[in-house]
C-alpha positions, -999 to 999 in steps of 0.1 A, spaced: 679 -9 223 684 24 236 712 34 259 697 40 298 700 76 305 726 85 334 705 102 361 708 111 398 695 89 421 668 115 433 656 121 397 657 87 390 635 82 419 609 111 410 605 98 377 600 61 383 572 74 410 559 96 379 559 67 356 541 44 381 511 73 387 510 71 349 509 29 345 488 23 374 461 52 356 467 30 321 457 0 340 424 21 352 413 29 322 409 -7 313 400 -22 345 369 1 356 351 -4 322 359 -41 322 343 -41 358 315 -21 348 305 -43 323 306 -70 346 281 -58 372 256 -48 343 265 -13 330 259 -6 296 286 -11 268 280 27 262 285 37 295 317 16 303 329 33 270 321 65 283 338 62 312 368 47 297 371 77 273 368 101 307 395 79 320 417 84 296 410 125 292 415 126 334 449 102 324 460 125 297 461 157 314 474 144 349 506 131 326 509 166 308 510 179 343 532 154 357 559 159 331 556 196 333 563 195 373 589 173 368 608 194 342 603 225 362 619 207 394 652 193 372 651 234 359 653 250 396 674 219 405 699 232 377 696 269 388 706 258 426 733 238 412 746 264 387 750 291 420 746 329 423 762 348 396 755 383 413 776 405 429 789 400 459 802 418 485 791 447 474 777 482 493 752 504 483 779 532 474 799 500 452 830 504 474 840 468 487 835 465 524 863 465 549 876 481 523 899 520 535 880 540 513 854 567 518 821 572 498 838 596 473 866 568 467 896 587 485 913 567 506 909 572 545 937 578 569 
């Protein structure tokens, strides 16, 4: 058995709510054809439904995952902080700094 994966508590959070969306849709996609059946539907339309089920499933996981790794990459990009530079003018001299524009020093 696999290792658990060390996570933060917010991510650990996001992605149980993630995997829950995706479970509870699973469970849909047997459930409403089963109940279909049941109040007299056609075997070929329960199936039909179940396959559109299961496309709608599909693609809400693909974008589910996708959203999720986007938030953990700007998560990391907050986390990693501004590598710019700071404290900076337009002219490049460093403010408060005794130098003119021309970098002589002023008296």
């Amino acid at each position: 058995m696999p290792a658990p994966r060390a996570q933060a508590p917010e991510d650990a959070s996001a992605q149980d709510s993630a995997s829950d969306v995706v479970r509870w849709a699973a469970f849909s996609c047997v459930l409403v054809p089963v109940v279909l059946v049941g109040y007299g539907t056609s075997l070929a339309g329960a199936a039909g439904a179940a396959l559109g089920l299961v496309a709608v499933t599909g693609v809400c996981r693909v974008l589910l995952r996708q959203s999720e790794r986007g938030a953990a990459r700007l998560l990391a990009e907050q986390n990693a902080g501004h590598r710019g530079r700071h404290g900076r003018t337009a002219q490049g001299a460093h403010r408060g700094s005794r130098h003119s524009a021309a970098g002589a020093p002023v008296d």
